[in-house]
Backbone as JSON, one array per atom type, in Angstrom:
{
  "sequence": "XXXXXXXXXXXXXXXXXXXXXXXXXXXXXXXXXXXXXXXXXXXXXXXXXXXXXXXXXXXXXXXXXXXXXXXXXXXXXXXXXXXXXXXXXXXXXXXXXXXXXXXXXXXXXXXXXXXXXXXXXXXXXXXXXXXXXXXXXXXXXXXXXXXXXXXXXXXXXXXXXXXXXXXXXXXXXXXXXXXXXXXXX",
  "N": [[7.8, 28.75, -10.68], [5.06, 27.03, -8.81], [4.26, 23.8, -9.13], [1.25, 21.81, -9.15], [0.67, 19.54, -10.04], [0.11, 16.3, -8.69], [1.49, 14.0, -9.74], [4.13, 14.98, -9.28], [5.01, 15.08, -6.51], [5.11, 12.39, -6.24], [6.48, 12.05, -7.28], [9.34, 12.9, -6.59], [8.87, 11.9, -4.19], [9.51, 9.23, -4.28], [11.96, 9.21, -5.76], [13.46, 10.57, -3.74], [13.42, 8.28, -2.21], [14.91, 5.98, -3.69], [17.09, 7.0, -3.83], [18.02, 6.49, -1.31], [17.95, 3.87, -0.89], [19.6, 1.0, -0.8], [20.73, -1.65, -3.32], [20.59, -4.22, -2.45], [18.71, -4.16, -0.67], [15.04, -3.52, -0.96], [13.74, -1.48, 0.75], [13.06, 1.84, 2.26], [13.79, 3.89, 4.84], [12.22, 7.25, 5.33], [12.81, 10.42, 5.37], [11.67, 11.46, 7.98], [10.89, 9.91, 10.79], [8.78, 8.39, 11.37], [7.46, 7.78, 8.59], [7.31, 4.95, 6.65], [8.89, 3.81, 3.98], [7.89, 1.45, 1.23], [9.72, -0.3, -1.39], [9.36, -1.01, -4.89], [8.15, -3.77, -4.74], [7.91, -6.86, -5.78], [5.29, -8.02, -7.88], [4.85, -9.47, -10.28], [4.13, -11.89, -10.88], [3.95, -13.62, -9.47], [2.45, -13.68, -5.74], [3.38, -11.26, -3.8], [3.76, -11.08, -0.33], [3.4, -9.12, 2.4], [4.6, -7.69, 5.64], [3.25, -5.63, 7.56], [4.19, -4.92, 10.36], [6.81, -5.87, 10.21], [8.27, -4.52, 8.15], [8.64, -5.42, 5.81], [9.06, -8.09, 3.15], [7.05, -11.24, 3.34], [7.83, -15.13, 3.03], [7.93, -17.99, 1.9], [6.85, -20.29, 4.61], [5.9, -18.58, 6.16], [3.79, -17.41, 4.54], [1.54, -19.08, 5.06], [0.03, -18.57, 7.5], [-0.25, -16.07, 9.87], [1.16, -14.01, 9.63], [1.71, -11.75, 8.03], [0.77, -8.98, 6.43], [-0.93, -7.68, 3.99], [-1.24, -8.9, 0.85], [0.34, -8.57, -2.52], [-0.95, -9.23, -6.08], [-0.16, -8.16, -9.44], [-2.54, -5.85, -10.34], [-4.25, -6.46, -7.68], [-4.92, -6.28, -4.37], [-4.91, -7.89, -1.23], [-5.88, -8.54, 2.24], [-4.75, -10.2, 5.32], [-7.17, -11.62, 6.65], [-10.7, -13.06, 6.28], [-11.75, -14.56, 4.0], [-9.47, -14.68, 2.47], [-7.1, -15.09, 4.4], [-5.71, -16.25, 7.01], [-5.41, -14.38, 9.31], [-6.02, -11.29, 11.48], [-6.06, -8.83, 10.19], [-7.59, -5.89, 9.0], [-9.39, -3.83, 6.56], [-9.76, -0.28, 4.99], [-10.77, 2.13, 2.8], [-10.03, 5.35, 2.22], [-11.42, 8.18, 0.36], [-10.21, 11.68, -1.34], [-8.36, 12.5, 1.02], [-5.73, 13.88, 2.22], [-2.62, 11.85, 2.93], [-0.93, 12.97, 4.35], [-2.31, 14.35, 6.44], [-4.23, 12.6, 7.86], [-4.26, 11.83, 11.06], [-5.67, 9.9, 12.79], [-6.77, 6.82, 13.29], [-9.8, 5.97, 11.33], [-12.78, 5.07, 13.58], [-14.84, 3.39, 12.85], [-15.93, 0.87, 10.03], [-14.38, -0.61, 8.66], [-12.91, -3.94, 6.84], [-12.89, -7.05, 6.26], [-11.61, -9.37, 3.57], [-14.23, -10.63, 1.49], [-15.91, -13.37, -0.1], [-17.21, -12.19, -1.73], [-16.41, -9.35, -2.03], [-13.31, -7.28, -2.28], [-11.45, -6.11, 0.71], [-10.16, -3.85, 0.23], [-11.14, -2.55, -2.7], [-11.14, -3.69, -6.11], [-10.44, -3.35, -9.53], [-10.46, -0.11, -12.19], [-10.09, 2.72, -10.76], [-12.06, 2.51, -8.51], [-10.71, 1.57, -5.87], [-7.74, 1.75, -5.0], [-6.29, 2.77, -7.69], [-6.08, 4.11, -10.95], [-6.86, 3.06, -14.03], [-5.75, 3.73, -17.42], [-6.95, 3.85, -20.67], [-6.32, 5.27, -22.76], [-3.28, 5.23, -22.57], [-2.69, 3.26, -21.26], [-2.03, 2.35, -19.0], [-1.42, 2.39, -14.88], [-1.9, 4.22, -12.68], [-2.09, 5.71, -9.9], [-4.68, 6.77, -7.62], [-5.26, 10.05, -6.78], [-5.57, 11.35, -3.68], [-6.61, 8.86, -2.66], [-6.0, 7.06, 0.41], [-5.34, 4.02, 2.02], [-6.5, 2.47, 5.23], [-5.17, 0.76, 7.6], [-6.25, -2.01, 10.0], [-4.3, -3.74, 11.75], [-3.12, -7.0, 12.75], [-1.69, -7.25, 14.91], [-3.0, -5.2, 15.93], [-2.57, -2.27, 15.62], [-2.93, 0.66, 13.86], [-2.78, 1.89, 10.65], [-1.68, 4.03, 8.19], [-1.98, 4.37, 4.83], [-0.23, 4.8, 1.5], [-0.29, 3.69, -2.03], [2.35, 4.71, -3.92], [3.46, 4.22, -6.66], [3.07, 2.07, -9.24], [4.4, 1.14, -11.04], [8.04, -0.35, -11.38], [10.94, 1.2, -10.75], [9.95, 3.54, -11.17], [9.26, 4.06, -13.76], [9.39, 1.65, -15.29], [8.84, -1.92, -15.82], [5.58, -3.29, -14.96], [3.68, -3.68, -12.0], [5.43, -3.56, -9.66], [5.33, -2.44, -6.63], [5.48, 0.82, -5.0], [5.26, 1.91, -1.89], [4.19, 4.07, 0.83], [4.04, 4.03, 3.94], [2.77, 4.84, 7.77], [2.45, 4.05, 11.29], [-0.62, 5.44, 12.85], [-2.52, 7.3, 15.24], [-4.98, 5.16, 17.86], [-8.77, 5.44, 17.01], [-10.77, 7.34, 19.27]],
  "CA": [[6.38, 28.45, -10.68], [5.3, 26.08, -8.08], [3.5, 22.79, -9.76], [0.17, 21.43, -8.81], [0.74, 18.49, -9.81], [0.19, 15.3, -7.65], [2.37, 13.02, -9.29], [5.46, 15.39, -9.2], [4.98, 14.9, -5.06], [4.84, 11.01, -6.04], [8.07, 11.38, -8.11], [10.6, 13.6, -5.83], [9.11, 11.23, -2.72], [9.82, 8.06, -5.11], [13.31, 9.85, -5.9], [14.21, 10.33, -2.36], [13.3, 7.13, -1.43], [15.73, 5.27, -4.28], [18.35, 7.21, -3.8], [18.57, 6.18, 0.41], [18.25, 2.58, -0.66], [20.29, 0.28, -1.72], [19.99, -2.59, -4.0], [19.97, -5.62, -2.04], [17.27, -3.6, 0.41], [13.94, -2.79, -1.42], [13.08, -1.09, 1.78], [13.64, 2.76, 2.73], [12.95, 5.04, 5.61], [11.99, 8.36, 4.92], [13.62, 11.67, 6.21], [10.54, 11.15, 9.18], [11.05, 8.27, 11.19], [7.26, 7.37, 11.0], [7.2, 7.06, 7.5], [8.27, 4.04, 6.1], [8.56, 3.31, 2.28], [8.54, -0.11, 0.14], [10.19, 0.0, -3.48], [9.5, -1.99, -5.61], [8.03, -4.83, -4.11], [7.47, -7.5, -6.93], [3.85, -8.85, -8.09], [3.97, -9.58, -11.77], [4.4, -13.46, -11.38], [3.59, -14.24, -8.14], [1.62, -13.14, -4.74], [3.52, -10.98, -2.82], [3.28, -10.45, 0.94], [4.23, -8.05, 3.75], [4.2, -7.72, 7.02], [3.48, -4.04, 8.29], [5.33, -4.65, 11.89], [8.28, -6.26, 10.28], [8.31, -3.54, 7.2], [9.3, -6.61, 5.47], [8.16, -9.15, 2.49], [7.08, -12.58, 3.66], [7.65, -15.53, 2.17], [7.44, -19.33, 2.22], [5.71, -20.55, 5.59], [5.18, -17.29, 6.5], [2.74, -16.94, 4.27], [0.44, -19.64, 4.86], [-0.08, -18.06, 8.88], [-0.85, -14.85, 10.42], [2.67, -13.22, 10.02], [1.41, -10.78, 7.14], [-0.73, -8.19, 6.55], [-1.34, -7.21, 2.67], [-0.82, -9.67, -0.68], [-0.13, -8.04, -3.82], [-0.8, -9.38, -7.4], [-0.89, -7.46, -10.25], [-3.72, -5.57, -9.55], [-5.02, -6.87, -6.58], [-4.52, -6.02, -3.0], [-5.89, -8.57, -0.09], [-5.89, -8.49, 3.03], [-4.95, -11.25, 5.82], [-8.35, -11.81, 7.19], [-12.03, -13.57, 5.98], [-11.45, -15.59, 3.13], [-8.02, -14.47, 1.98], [-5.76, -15.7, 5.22], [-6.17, -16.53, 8.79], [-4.84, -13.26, 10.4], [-7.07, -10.33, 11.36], [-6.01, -7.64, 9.54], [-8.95, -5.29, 7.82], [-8.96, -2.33, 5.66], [-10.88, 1.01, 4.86], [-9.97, 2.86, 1.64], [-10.63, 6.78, 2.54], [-11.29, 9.12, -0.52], [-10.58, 12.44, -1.15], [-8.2, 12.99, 1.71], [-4.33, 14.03, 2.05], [-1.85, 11.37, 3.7], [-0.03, 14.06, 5.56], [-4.1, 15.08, 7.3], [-4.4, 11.42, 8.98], [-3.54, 11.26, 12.33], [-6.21, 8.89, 14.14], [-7.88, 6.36, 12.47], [-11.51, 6.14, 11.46], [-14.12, 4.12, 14.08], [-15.62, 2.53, 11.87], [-15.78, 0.95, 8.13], [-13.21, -1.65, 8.4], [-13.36, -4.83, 6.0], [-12.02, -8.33, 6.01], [-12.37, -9.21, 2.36], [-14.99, -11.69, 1.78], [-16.07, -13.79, -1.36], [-17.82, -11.3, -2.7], [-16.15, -8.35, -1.84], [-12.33, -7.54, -1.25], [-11.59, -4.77, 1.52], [-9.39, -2.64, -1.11], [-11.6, -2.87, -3.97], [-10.57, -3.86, -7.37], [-11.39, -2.01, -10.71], [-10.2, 1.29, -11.94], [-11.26, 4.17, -9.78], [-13.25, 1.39, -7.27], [-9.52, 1.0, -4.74], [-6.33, 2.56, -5.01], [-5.73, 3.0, -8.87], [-6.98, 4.03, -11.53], [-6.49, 2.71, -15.46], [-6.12, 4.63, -18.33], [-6.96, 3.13, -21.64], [-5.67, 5.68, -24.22], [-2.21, 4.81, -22.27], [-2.56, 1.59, -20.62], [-1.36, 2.61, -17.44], [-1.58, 2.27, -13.83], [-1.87, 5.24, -11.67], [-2.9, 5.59, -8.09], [-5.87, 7.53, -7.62], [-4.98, 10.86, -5.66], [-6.52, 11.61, -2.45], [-6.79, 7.81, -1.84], [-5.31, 6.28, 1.87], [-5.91, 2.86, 2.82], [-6.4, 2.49, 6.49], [-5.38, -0.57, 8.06], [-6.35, -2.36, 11.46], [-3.26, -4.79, 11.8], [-3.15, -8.32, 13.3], [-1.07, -6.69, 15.9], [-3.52, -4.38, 16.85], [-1.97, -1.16, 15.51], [-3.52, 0.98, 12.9], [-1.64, 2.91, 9.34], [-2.23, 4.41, 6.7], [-0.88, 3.36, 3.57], [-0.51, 5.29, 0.29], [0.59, 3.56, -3.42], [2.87, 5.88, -4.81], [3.46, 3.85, -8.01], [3.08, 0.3, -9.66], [5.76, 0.32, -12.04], [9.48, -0.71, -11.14], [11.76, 2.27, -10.61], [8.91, 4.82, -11.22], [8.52, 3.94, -14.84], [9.51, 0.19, -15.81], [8.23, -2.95, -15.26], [4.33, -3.43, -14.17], [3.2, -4.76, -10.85], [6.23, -3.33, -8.57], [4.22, -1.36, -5.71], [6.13, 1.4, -4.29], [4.16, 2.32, -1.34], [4.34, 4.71, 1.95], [3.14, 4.01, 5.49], [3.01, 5.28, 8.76], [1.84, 4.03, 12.24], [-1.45, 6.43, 13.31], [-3.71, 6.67, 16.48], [-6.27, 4.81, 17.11], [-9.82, 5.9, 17.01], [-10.62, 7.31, 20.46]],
  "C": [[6.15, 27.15, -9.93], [3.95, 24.91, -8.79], [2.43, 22.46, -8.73], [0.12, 20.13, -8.62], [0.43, 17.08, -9.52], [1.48, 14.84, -7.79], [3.74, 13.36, -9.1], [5.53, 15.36, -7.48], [5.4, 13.37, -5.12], [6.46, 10.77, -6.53], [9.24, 11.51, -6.93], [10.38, 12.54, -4.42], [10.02, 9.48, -3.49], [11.75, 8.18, -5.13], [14.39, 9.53, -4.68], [14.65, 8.9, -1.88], [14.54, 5.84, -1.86], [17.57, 5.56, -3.9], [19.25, 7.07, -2.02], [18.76, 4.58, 0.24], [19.31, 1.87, -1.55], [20.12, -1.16, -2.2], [19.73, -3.83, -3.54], [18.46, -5.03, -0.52], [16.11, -3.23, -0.62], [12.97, -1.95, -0.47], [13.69, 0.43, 2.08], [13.26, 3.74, 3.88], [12.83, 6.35, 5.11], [12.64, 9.16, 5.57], [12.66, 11.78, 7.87], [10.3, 9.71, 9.26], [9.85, 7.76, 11.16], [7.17, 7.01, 9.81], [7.81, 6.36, 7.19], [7.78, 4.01, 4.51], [8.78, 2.12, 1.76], [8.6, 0.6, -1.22], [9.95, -1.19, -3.57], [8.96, -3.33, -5.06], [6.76, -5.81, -5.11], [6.51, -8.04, -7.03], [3.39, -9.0, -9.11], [3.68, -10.44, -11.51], [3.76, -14.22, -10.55], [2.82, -13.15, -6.78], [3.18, -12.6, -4.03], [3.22, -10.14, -1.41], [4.16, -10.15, 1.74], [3.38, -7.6, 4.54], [4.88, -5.82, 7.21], [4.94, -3.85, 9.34], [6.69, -5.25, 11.56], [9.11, -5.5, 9.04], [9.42, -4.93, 6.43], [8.07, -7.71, 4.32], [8.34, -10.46, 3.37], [6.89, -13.82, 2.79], [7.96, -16.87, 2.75], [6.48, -19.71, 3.44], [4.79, -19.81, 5.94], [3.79, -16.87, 6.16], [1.45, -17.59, 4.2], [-0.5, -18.83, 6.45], [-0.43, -16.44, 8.9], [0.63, -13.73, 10.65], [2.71, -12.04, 8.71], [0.47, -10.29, 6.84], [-1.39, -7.71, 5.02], [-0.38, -8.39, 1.98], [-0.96, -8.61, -1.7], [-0.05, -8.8, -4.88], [-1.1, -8.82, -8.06], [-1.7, -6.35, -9.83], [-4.03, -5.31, -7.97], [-4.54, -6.82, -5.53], [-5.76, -6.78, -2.09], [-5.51, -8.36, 1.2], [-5.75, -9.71, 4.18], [-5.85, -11.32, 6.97], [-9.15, -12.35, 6.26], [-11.07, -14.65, 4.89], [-10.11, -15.14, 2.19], [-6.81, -14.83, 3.23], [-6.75, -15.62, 6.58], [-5.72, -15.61, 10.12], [-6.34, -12.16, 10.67], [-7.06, -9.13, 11.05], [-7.22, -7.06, 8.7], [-8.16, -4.5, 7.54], [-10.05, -1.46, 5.63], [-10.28, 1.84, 4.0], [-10.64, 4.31, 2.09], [-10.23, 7.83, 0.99], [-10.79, 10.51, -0.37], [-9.76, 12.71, 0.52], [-6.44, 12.9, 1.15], [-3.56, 13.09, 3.56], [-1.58, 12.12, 4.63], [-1.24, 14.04, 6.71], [-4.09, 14.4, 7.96], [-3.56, 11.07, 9.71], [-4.02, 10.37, 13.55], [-6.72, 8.21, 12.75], [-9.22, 6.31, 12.57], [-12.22, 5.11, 12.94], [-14.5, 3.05, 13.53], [-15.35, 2.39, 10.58], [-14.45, -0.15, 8.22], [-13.54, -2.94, 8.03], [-12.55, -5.9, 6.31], [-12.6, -8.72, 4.05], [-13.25, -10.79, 2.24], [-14.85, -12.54, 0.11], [-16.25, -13.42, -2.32], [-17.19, -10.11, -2.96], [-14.88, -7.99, -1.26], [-12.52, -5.78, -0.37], [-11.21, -3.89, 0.8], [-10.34, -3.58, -2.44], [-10.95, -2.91, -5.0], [-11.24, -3.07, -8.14], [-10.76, -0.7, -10.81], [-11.26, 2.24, -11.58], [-11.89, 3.29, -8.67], [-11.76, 1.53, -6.04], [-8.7, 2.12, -5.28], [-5.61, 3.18, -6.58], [-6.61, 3.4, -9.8], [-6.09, 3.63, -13.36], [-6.79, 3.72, -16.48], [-6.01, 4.25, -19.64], [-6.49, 3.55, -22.8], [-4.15, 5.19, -23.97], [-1.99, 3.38, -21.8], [-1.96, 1.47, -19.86], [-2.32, 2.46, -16.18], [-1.21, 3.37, -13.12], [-2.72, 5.11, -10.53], [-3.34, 7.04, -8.12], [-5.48, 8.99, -6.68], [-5.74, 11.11, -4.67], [-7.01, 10.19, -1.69], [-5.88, 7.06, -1.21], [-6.05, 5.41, 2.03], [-5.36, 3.03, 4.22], [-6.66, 1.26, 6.96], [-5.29, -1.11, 9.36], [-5.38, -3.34, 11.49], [-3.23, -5.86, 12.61], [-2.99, -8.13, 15.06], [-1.57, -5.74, 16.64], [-3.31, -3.0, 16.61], [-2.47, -0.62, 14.36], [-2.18, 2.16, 12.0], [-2.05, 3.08, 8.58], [-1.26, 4.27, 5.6], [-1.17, 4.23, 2.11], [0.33, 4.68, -1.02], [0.9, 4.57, -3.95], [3.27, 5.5, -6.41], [2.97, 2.35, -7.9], [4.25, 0.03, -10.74], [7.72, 0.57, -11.39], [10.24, 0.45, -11.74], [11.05, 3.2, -11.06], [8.68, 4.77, -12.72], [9.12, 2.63, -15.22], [8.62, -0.76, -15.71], [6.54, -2.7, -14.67], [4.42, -4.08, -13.12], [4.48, -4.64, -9.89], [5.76, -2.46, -8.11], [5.8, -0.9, -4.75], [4.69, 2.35, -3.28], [4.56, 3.22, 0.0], [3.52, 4.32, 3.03], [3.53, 4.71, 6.46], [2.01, 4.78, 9.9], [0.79, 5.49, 12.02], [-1.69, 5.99, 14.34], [-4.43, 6.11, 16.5], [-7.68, 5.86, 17.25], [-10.25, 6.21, 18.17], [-12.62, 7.39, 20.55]]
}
């Protein structure tokens, strides 16, 4: 009987992905050289950041400059542009669609996050996750791709496949998927 699912797609890619890396790498390619995967990439305690083009966390100087493109804490996903860093990376969260589907990016709709407003919204259900209060979990919303314009000029789409450390531990370790796209013609 073939499952419906989502998150059994989120597990077996999660699966794959652990069992290619190894432990001093939190980094894995996928069986398709476009996709890349991060494990685990830690944000109970502290901000961390990564750089798309170097599929790589950044850290000390790095991160005061334009050499990274997404912060995670907890929660919260920023962006290095407007009032969160001095790079020009935006974003565009797209509902309601399947990773695999995007192969150009949108035109339009791209965010730097401001004071008021980050580009990946916060809140369950508002961005990439959603909360569930009889459990007190963190799940990523299905059907939602962030789409990001990169410093570098190059656009990807980006899907959280979990938040907890090794697919059920720990809070606030983002295992996530990307892939270069086209741009918008």
């Amino acid at each position: 009987m073939k499952s419906t699912h989502p998150s059994l797609h989120y597990i077996i890619i999660l699966t794959i992905a652990i069992l290619f890396s190894n432990n001093s790498n939190v980094f894995a390619q996928s069986g398709n050289d476009s996709i890349k995967i991060a494990n685990d990439i830690p944000a109970a305690t502290k901000k961390a950041y990564y750089s798309i083009d170097k599929h790589a966390i950044v850290d000390g100087a790095d991160t005061a400059g334009k050499n990274w493109d997404l912060a995670f804490f907890k929660t919260a996903v920023w962006v290095n542009s407007g009032v969160s860093g001095t790079g020009s990376t935006t974003a565009l969260v797209l509902k309601n669609v399947k990773f695999d589907d995007i192969k150009q990016a949108p035109a339009t709709g791209y965010q730097s996050d401001s004071a008021t407003q980050k580009a990946i919204p916060q809140g369950s259900g508002n961005g990439w996750y959603a909360y569930d209060m009889n459990t007190h979990t963190i799940t990523p919303v299905p059907g939602r791709v962030i789409i990001l314009h990169t410093a570098s000029g190059k656009y990807v789409k980006l899907e959280v496949l979990n938040y907890y450390k090794n697919g059920d531990g720990d809070p606030s370790h983002y295992t996530f998927r990307y892939a270069f796209i086209e741009p918008a013609k």
